[in-house]
C-alpha atoms as an extended CHARMM CRD file, in Angstrom:
* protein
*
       254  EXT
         1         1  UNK       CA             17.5400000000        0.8730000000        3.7720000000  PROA      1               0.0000000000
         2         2  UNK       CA             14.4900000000        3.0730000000        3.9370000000  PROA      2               0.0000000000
         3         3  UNK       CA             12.7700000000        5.0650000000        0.8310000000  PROA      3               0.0000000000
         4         4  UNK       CA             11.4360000000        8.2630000000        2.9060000000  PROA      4               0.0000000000
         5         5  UNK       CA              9.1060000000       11.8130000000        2.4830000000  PROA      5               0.0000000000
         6         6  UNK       CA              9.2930000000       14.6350000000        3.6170000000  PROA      6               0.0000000000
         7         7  UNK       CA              6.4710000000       15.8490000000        5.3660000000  PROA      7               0.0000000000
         8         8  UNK       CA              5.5290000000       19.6210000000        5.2860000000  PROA      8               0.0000000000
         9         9  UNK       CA              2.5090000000       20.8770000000        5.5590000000  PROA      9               0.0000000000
        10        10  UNK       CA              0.1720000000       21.1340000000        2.4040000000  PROA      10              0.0000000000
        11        11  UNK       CA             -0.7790000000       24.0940000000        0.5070000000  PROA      11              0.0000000000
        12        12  UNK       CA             -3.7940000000       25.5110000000       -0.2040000000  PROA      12              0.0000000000
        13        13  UNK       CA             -3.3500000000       24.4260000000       -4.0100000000  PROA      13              0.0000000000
        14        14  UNK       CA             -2.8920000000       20.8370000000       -2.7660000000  PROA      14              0.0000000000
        15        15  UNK       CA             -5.6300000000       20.7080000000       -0.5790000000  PROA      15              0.0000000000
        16        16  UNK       CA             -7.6610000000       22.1610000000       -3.4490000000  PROA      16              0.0000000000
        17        17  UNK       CA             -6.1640000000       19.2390000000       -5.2790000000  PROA      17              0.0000000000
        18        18  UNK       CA             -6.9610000000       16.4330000000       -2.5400000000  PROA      18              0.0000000000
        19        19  UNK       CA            -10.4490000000       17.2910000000       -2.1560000000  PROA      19              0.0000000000
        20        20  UNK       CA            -11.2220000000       16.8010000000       -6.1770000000  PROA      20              0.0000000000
        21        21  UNK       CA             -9.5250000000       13.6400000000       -5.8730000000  PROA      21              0.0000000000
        22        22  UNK       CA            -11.4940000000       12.5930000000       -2.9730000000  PROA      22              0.0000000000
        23        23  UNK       CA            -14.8810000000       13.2810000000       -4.1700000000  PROA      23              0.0000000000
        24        24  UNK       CA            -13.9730000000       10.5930000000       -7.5490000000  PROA      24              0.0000000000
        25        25  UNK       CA            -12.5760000000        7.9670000000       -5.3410000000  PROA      25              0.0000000000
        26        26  UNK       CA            -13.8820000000        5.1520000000       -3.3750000000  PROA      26              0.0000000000
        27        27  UNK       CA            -12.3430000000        5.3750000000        0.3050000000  PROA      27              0.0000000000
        28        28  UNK       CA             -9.5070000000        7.4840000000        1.8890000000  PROA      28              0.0000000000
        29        29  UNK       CA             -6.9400000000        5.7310000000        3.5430000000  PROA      29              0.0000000000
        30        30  UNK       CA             -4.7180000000        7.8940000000        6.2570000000  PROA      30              0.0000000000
        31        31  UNK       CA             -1.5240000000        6.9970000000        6.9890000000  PROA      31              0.0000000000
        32        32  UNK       CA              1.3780000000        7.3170000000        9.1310000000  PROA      32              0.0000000000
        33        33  UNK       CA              4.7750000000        5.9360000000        9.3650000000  PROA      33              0.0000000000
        34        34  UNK       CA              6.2100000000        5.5420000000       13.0530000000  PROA      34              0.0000000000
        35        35  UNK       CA              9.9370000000        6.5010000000       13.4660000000  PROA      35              0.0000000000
        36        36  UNK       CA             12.1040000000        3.3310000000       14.0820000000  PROA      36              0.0000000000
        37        37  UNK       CA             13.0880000000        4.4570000000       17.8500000000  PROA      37              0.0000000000
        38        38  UNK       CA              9.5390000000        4.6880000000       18.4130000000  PROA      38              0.0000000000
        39        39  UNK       CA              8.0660000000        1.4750000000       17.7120000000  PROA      39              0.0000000000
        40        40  UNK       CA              8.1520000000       -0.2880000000       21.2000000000  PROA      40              0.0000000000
        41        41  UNK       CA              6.6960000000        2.9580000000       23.0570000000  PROA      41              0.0000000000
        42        42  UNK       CA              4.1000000000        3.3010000000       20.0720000000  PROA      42              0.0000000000
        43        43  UNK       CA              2.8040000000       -0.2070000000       20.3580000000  PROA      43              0.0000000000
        44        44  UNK       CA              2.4830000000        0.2310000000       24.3580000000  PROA      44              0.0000000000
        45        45  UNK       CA              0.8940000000        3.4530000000       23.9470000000  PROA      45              0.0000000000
        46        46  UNK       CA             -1.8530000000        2.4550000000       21.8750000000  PROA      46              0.0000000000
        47        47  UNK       CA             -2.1060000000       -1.2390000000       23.3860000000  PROA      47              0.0000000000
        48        48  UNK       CA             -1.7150000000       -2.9350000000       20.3580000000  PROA      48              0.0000000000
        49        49  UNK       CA             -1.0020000000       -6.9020000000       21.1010000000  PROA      49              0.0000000000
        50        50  UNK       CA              1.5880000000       -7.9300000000       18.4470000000  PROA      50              0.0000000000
        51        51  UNK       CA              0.0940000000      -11.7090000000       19.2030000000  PROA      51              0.0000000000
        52        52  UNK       CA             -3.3720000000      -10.6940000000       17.7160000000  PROA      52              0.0000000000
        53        53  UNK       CA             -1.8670000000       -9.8970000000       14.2460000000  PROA      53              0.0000000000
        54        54  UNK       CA             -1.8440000000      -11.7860000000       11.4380000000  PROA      54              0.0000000000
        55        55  UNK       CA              1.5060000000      -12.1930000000        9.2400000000  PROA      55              0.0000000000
        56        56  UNK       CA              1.6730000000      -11.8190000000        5.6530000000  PROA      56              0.0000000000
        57        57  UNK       CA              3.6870000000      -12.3990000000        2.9960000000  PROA      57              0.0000000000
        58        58  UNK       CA              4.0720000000       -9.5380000000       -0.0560000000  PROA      58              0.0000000000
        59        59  UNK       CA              6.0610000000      -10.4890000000       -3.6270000000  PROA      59              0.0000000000
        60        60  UNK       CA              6.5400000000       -8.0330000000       -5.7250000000  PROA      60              0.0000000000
        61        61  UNK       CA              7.4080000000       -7.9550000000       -9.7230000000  PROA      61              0.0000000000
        62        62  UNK       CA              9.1500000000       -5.5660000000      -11.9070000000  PROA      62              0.0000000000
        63        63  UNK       CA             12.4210000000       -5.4500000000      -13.9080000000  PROA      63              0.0000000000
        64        64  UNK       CA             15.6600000000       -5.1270000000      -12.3540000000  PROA      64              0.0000000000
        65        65  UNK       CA             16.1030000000       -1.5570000000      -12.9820000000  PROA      65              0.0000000000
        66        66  UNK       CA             12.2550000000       -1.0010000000      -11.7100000000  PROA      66              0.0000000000
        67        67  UNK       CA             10.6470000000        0.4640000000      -14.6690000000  PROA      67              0.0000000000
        68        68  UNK       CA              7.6140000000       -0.2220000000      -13.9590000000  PROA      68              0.0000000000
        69        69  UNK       CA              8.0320000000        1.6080000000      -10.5500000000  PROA      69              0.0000000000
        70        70  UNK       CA              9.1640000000        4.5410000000      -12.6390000000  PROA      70              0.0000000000
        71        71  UNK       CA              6.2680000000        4.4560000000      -14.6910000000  PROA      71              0.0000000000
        72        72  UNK       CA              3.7900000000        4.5350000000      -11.7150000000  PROA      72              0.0000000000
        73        73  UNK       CA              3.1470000000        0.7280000000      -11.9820000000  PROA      73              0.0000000000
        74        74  UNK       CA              2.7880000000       -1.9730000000       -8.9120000000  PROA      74              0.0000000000
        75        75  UNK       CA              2.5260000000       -5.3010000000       -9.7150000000  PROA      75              0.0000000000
        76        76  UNK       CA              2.0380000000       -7.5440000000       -6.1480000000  PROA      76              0.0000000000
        77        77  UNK       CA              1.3380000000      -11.0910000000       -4.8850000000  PROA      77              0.0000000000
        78        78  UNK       CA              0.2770000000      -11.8860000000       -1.5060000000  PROA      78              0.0000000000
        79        79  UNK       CA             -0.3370000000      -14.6510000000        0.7090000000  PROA      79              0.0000000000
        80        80  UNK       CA             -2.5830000000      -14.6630000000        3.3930000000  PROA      80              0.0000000000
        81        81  UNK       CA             -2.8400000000      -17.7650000000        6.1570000000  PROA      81              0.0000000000
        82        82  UNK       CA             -6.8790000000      -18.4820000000        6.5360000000  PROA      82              0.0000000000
        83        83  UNK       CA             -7.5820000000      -16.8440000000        3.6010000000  PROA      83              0.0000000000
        84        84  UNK       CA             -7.4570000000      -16.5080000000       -0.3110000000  PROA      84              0.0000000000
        85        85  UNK       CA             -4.0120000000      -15.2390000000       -1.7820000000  PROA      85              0.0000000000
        86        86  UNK       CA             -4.4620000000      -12.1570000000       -3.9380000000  PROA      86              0.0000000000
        87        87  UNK       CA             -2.8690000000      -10.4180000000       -6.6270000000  PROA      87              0.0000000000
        88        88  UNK       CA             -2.9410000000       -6.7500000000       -7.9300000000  PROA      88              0.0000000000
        89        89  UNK       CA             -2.4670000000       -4.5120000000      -10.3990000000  PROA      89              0.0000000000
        90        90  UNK       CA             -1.9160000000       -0.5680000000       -8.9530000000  PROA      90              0.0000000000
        91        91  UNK       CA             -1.4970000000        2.5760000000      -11.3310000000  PROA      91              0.0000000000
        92        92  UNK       CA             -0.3870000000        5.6470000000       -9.8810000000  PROA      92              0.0000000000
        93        93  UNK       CA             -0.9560000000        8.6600000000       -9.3790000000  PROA      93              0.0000000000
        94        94  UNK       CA             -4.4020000000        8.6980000000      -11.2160000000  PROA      94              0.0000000000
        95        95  UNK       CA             -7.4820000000       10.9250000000      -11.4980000000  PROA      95              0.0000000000
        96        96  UNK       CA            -10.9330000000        9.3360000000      -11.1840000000  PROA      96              0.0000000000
        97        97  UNK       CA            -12.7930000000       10.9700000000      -13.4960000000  PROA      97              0.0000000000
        98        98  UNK       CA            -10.0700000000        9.9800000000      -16.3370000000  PROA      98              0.0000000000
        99        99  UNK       CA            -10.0250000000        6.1220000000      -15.7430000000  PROA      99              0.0000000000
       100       100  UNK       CA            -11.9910000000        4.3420000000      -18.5730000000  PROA      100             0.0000000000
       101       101  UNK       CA            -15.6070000000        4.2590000000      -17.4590000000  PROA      101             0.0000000000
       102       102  UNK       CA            -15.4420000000        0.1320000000      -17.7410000000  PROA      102             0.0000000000
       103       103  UNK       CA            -12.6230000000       -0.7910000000      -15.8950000000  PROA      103             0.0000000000
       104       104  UNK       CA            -13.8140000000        2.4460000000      -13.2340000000  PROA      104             0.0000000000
       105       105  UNK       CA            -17.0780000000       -0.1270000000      -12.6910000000  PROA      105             0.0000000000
       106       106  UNK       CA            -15.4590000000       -2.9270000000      -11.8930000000  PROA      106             0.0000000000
       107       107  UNK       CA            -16.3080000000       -4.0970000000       -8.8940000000  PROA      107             0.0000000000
       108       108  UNK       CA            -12.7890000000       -5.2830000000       -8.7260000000  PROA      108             0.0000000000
       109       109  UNK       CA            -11.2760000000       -1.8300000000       -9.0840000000  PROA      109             0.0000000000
       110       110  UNK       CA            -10.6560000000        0.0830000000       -6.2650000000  PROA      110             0.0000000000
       111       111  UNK       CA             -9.6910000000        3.7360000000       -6.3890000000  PROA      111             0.0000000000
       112       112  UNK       CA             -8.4090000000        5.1310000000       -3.0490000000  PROA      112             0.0000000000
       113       113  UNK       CA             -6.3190000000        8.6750000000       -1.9810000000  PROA      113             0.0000000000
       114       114  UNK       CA             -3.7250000000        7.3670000000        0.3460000000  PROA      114             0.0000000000
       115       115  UNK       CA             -2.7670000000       10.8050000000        2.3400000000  PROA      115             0.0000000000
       116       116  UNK       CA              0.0270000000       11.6670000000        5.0760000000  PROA      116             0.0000000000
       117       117  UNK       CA              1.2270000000       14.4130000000        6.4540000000  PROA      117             0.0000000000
       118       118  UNK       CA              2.2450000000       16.5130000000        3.9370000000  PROA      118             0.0000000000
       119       119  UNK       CA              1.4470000000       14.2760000000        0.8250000000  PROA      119             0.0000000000
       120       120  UNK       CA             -0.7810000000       12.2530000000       -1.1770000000  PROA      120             0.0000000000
       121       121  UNK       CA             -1.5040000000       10.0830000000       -3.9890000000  PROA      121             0.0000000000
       122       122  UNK       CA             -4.6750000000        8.5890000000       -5.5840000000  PROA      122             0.0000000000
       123       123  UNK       CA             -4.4840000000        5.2740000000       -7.0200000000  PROA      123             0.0000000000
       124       124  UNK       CA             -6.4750000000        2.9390000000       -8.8950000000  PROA      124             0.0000000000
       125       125  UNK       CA             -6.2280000000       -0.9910000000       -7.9450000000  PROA      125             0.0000000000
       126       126  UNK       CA             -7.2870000000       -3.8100000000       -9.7200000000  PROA      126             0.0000000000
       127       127  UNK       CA             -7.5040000000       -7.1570000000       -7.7150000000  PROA      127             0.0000000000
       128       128  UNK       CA             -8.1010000000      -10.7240000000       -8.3290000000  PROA      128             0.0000000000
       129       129  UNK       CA             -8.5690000000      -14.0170000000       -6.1840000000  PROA      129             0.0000000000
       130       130  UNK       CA             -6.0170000000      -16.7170000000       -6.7220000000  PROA      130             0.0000000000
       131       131  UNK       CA             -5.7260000000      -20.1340000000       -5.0510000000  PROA      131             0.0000000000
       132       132  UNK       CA             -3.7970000000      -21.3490000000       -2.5910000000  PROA      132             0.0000000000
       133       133  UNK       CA             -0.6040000000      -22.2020000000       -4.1770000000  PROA      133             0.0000000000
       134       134  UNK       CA             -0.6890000000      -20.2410000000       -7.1000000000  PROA      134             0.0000000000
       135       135  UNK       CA              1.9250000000      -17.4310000000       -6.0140000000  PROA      135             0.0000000000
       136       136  UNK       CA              4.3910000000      -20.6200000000       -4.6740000000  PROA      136             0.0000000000
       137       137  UNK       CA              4.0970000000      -22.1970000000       -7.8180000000  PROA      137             0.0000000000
       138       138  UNK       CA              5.5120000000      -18.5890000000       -9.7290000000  PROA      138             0.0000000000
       139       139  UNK       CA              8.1030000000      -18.6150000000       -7.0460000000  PROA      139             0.0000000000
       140       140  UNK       CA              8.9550000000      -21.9820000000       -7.9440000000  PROA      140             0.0000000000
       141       141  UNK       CA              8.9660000000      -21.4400000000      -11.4710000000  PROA      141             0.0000000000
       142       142  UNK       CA              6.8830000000      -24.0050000000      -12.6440000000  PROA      142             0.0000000000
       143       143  UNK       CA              4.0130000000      -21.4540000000      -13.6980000000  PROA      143             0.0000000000
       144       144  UNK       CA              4.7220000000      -18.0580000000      -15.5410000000  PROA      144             0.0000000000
       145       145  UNK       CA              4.2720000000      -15.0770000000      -13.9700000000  PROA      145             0.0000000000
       146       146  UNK       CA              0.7590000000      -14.1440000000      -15.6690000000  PROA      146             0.0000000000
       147       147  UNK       CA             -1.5690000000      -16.8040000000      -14.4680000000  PROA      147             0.0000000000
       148       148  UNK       CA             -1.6540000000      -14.6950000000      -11.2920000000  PROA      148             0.0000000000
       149       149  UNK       CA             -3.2970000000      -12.2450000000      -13.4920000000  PROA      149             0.0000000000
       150       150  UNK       CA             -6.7330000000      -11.9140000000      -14.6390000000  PROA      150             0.0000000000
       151       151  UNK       CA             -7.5190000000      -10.9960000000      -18.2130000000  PROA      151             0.0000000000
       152       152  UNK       CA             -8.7420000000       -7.5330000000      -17.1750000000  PROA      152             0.0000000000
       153       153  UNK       CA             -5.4690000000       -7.1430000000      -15.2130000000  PROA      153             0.0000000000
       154       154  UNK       CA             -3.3860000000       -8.1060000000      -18.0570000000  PROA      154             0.0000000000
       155       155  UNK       CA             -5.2620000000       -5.5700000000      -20.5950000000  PROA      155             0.0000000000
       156       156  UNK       CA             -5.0060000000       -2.6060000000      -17.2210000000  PROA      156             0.0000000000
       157       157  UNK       CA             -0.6980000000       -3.8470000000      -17.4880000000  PROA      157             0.0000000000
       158       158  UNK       CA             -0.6480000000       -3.5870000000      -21.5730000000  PROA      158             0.0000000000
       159       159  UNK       CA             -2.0080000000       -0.4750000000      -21.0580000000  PROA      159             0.0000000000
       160       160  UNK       CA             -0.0210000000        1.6140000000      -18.7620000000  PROA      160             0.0000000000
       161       161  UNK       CA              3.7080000000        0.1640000000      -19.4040000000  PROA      161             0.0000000000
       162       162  UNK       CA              5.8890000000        0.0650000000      -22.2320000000  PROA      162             0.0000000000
       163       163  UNK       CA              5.2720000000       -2.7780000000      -25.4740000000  PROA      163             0.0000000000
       164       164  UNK       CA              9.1380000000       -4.0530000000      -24.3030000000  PROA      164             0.0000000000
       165       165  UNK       CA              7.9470000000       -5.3550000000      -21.0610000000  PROA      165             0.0000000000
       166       166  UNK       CA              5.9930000000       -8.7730000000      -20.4460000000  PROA      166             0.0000000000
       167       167  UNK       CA              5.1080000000       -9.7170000000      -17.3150000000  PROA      167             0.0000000000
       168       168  UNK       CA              6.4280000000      -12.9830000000      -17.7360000000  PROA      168             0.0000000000
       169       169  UNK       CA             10.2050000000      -11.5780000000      -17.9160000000  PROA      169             0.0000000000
       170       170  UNK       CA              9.7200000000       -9.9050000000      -15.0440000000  PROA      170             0.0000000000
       171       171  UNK       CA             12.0460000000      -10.2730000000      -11.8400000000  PROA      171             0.0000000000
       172       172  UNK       CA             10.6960000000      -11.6090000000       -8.4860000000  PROA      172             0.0000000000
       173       173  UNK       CA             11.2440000000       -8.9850000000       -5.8220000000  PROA      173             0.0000000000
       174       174  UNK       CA             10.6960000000      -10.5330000000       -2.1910000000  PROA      174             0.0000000000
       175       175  UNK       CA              9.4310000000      -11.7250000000        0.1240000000  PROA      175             0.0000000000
       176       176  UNK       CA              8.9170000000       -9.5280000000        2.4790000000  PROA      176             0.0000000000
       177       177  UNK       CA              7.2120000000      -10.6420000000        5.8810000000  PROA      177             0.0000000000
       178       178  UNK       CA              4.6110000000       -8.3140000000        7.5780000000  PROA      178             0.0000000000
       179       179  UNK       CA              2.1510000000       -7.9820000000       10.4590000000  PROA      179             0.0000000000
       180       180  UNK       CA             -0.9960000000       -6.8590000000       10.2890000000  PROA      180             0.0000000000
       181       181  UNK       CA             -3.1600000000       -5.7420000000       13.2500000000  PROA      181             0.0000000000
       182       182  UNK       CA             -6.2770000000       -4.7570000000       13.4040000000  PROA      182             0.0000000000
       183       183  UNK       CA             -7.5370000000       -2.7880000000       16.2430000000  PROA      183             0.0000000000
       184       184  UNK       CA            -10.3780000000       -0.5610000000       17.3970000000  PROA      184             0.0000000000
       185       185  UNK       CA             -9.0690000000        2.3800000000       20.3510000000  PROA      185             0.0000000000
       186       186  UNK       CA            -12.0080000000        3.1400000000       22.7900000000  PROA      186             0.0000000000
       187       187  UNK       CA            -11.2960000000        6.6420000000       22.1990000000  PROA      187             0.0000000000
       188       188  UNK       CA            -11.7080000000        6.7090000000       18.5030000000  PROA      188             0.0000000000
       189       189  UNK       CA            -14.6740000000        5.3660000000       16.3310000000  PROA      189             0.0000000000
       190       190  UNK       CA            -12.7410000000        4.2430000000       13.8660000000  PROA      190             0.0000000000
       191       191  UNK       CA            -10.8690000000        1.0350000000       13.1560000000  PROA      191             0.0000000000
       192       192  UNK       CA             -6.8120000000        1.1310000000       13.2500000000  PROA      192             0.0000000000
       193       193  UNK       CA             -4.4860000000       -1.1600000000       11.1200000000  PROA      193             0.0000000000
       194       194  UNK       CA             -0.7200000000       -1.5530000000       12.3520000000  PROA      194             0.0000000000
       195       195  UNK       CA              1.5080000000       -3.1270000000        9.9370000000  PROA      195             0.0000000000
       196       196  UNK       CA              5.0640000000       -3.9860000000       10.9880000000  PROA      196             0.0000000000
       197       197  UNK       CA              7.1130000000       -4.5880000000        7.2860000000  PROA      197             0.0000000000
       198       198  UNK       CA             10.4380000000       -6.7400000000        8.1840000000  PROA      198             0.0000000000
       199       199  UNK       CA             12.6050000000       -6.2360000000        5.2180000000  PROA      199             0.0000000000
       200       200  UNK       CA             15.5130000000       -8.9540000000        5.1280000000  PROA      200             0.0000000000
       201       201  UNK       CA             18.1480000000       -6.0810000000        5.8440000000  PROA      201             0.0000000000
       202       202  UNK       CA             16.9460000000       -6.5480000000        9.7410000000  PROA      202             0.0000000000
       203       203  UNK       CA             14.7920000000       -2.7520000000        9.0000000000  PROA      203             0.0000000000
       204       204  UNK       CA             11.6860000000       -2.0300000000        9.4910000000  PROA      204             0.0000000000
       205       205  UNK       CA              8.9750000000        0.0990000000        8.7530000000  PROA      205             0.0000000000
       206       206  UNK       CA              5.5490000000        0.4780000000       11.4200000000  PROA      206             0.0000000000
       207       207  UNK       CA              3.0760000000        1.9820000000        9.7140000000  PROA      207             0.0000000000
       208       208  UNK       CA             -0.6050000000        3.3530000000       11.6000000000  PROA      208             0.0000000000
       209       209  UNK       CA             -3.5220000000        3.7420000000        8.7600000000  PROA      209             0.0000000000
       210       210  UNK       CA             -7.3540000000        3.9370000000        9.0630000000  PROA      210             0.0000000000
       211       211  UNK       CA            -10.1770000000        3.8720000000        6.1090000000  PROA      211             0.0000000000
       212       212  UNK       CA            -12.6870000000        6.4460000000        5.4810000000  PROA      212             0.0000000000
       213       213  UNK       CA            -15.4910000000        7.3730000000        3.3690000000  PROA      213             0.0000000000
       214       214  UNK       CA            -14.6140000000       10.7750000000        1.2470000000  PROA      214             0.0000000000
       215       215  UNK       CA            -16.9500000000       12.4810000000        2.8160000000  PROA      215             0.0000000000
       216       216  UNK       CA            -15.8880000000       12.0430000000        6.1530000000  PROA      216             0.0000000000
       217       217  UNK       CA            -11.7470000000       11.9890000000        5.6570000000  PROA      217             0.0000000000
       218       218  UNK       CA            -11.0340000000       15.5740000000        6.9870000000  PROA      218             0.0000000000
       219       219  UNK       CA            -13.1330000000       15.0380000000       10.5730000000  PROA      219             0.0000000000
       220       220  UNK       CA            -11.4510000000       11.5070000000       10.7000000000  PROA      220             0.0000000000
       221       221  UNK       CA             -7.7810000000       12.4590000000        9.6730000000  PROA      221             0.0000000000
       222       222  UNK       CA             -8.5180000000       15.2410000000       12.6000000000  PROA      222             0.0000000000
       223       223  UNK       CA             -9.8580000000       13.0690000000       15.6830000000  PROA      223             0.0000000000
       224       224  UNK       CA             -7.2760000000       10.4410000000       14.3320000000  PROA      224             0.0000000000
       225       225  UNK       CA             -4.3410000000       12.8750000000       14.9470000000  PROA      225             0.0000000000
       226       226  UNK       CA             -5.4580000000       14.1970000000       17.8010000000  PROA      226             0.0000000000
       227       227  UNK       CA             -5.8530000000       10.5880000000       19.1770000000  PROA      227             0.0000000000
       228       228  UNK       CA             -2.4230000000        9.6520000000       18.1330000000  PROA      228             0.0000000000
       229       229  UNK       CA             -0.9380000000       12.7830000000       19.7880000000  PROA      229             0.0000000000
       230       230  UNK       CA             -3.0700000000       12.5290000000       22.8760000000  PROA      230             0.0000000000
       231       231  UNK       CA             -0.7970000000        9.0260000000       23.6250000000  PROA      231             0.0000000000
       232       232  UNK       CA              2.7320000000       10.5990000000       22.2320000000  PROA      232             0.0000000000
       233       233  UNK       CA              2.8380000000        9.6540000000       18.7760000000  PROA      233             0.0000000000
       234       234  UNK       CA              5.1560000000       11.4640000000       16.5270000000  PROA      234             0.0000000000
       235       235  UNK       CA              3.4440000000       12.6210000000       13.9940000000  PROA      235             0.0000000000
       236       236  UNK       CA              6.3560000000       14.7840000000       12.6080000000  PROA      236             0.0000000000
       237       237  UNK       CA              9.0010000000       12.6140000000       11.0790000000  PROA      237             0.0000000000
       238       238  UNK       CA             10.1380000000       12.1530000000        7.4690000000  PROA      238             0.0000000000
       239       239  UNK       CA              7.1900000000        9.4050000000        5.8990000000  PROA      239             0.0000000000
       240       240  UNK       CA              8.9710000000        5.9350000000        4.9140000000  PROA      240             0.0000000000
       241       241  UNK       CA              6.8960000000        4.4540000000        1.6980000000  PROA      241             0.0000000000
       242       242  UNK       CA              6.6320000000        0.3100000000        1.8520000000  PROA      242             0.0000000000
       243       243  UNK       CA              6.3280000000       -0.6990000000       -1.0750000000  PROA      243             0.0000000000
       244       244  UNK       CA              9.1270000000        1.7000000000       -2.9200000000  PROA      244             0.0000000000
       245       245  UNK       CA             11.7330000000        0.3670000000       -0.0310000000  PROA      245             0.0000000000
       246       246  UNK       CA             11.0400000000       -3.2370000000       -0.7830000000  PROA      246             0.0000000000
       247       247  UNK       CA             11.6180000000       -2.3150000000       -4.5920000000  PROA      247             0.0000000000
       248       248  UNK       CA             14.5170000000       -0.9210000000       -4.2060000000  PROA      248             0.0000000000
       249       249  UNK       CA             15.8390000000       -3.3070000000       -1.5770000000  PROA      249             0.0000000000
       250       250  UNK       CA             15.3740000000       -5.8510000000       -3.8040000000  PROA      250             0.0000000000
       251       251  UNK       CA             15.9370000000       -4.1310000000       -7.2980000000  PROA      251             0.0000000000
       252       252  UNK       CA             19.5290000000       -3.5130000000       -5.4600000000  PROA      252             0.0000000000
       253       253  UNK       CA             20.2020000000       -7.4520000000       -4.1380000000  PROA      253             0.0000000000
       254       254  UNK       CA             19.6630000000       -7.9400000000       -8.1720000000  PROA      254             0.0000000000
């Protein structure tokens, strides 16, 4: 089960669009999904070494019916091996200049255009630093939901979703299981992040992404394509979103 975009090209309207959101945001993040029948040739082509990755482990939380989804609202947990577990709080789609100039400060809010071919969103993402069985504890149900929260991520919650919903009577949605690799090509300047999301149905999504500074995402998302179809990438198939097909994966085993 896959939740998947279309990818045609942008217009001039949107690209009008992208580059206002741009110049408000923090970092531009390209991305690309990989076509399932393309994985093994993908990871030759690039010489990515699946045993240098790291694996992961992503919980999400919404209600059954994913409201909050609907509403533009991402609620995650992850776990991390070597390092602190995280949680966060993601609106979107959002407009820099519009997000409360407190909460826009933080140095724990991060606003970043994610962009693919033929789309893109801006969101705004407010993390926090949990301990190392925090998010097992939830899962075990012997600590609500909210503890995983900061204060300012509870108020940035209250805020964008409807007075019916608590977090605490919110539905656990996951695992899922991922890879992460991170990997610099000799032929490109920039650093490349492959993450391989193993969703319990046996499907997976292989997703290419690198970070950018504003200023520079139109001469990166240009040498990074042309890198990518220099070693046979496809760059023209229908984008698969993570996060929306582990949502509705689980929202469906519900």
């Amino acid at each position: 089960m896959s939740a998947t975009t279309p990818s045609p090209r942008l217009s001039d309207a949107d690209l009008r669009d992208l580059l206002a959101l741009t110049r408000g945001s923090d970092s531009v993040e390209l991305k690309l999904t990989v076509p399932h029948a393309a994985h093994r040739s993908t990871v030759t082509a690039l010489g990515m070494d699946p045993l240098e990755a790291q694996i992961r482990q992503v919980f999400f939380f919404d209600t059954p019916d994913l409201a909050l989804n609907q509403q533009g609202v991402v609620v995650r947990a992850r776990r991390v091996p070597g390092r602190h577990d995280d949680s966060v709080m993601k609106l979107r789609p959002v407009v820099p200049d519009r997000l409360p100039s407190g909460l826009r400060e933080s140095k724990n809010m991060v606003v970043e255009v994610d962009a693919m071919p033929g789309g893109y969103v801006c969101s705004a993402s407010l993390k926090a630093r949990l301990g190392g069985t925090d998010i097992l504890d939830v899962v075990a149900g012997t600590r609500p939901i909210h503890t995983l929260y900061s204060k300012k991520q509870r108020a940035f919650f209250d805020a964008n979703t409807a007075d019916d919903v608590a977090l605490d009577d919110l539905s656990i949605l996951g695992p899922i299981t991922l890879l992460k690799l991170k990997f610099t090509p000799d032929e490109l300047r920039q650093k490349m992040v492959a993450e391989l999301w193993q969703y319990p149905d046996g499907s997976q999504i292989l997703e290419l992404s690198t970070k950018c500074a504003p200023s520079e995402a139109f001469q990166v998302a240009a040498e990074t394509r042309a890198y990518l179809a220099g070693h046979g990438v496809d760059l023209s198939g229908e984008q698969q979103t993570k996060t929306r097909t582990a949502l509705e994966y689980f929202s469906g085993a519900l």
